[in-house]
C-alpha positions, 0 to 999 in steps of 0.5 A, spaced: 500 500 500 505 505 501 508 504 493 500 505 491 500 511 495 507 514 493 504 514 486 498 517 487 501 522 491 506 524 485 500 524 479 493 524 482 492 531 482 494 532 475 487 528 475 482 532 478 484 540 478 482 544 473 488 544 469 492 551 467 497 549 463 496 550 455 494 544 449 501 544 447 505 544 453 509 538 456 506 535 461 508 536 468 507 531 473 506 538 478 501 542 474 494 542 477 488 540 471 482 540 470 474 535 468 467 532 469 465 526 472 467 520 467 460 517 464 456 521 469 450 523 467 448 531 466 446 534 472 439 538 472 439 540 480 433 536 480 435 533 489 437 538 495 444 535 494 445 537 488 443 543 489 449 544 494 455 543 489 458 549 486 464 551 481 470 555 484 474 559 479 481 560 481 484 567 478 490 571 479 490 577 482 489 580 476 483 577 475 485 571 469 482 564 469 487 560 472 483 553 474 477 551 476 474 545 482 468 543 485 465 544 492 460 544 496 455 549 500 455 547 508 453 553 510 450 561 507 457 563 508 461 557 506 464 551 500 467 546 502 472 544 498 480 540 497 485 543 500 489 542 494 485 547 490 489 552 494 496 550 494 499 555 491 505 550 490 500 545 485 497 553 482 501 558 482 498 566 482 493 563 485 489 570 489 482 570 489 476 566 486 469 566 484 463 561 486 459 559 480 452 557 481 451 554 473 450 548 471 454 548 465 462 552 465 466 555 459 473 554 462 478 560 458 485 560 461 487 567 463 481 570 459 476 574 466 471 570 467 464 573 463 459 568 469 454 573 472 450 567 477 457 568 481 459 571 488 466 572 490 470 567 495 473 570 501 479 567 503 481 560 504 483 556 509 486 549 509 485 544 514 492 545 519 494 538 518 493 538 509 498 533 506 502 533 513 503 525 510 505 527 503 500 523 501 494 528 500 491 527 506 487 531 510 485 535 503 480 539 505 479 547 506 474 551 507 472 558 502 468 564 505 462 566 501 462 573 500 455 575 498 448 571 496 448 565 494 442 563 489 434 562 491 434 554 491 441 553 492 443 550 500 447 547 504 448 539 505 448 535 511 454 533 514 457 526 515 460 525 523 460 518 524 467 518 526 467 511 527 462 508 522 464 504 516 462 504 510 466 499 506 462 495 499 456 502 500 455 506 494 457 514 493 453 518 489 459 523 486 458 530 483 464 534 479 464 539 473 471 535 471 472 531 465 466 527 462 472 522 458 478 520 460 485 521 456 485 519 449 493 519 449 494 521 444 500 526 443 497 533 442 490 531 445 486 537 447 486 538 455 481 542 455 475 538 451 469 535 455 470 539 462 466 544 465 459 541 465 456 538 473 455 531 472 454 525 477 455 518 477 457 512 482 462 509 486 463 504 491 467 504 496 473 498 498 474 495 504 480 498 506 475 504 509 478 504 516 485 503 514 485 511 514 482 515 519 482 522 514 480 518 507 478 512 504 479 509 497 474 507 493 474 501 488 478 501 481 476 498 474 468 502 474 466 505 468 465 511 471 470 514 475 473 521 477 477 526 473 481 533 473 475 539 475 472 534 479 477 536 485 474 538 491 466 535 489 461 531 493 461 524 495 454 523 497 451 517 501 443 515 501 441 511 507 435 507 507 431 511 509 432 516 504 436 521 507 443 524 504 449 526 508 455 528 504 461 522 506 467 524 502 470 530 498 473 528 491 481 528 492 486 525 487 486 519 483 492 514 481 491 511 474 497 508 469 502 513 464 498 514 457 502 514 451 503 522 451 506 522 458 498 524 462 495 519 466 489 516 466 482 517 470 482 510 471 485 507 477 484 507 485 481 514 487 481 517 494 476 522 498 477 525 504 472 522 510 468 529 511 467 525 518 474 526 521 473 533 518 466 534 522 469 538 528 475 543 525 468 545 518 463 546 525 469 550 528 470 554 522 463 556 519 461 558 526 
């Protein structure tokens, strides 16, 4: 598991941040990349989750696009996001941000963003243990709300069930990333087939408890994670029909395509929101 890890740690950002490097670019196993949940369906906002999740534009202090991830609304005044999105060692000039409230996003990098169903983001704050491990762990950060958010948009109940396990469940996941995975071929378009919420599912292995701040979820599903799909919900359905949110997408370790990127295909980690559950309720206080 510790070789497992390590490769996650060097390649599964370049899978789920919004990517800021440009079509014609070498690939940079450092570099932040951006997409959509992979044959997930189009979202409609058509369930109270949905309505939780959200587009996090990340600009320079110029106001030029950068990159984008995804979040979720916790509570009128705060997104609940990866810790990653906010690493300005993986996006540099990263200094302020927008949240999105539509469905469909036009990525254009370094243009100023056009979106008008937006507010501003405050200042991020970074859980204090983030990537203390080196392995992505504790990937969590919360974004301040600076303004309004739309009519029918809410906050999502939190998962705190610090020691509950939920190995073989199915998680219900949303994100604005890629909705194909990588072709390999060299000079492929990085930024085709992002920038739509989409939602799929997952299940989560059985290694649940071997982490306390994530968990994985099993590899080889059709559907699956990808670049944008950072900082986006994983939901849980109980049977009586109530939904809480478990996990926040994190990173994804897939094998190297010909053109040196690697694939959305592989085991995939989230954060346990639950483990986050007493530092997210300290900070939105």
């Amino acid at each position: 598991m510790t070789v497992s890890l390590r490769l996650l740690t060097l390649f599964s950002l370049c899978s789920l941040i919004a990517c800021n490097q440009n079509p014609g670019e070498a690939w940079n196993q450092e570099t932040a990349t951006v997409s959509r949940v992979i044959n997930g369906s189009p979202v409609s906002r058509d369930t109270s989750e949905s309505k939780s999740v959200v587009l996090i534009e990340l600009l320079d202090a110029s106001g030029l696009l950068l990159s984008f991830c995804t979040g979720t609304i916790v509570s009128p005044k705060f997104v609940l996001t990866a810790g990653h999105c906010f690493d300005t060692n993986l996006i540099a000039g990263v200094a302020r941000s927008n949240i999105i409230f539509d469905t469909v996003y036009n990525f254009r990098r370094l243009k100023t963003s056009t979106v008008k169903n937006s507010v501003r983001g405050g200042n991020a704050t970074k859980h204090p243990e983030y990537n203390k491990e080196g392995q992505w762990d504790h990937d969590a950060a919360l974004l301040p709300i600076k303004g309004a958010i739309p009519a029918g948009f809410g906050p999502v109940v939190l998962d705190d069930k610090k020691h509950a396990n939920y190995e073989g469940q199915r998680v219900t996941i949303y994100g604005f990333g890629r909705s194909q995975n990588y072709s390999g071929v060299i000079g492929e378009d990085f930024y085709q087939y992002i920038g739509s919420l989409r939602r799929g599912t997952l299940t989560v292995d059985n290694l649940y408890n071997q982490f306390q701040d994530r968990y994985y979820t099993v590899a080889g599903s059709n559907q699956q994670v990808c670049q944008g799909d950072s900082g986006g919900p994983q939901f849980l359905t109980s049977k009586n029909g109530s939904v809480k949110q478990v996990g926040i997408n994190s990173a994804v370790e897939g094998p190297q395509l010909p053109n040196g990127i690697r694939s959305c295909y592989g085991p995939a980690h989230a954060t346990k929101v639950a483990y986050m559950y007493d530092w997210i309720q300290k900070q939105i206080r």
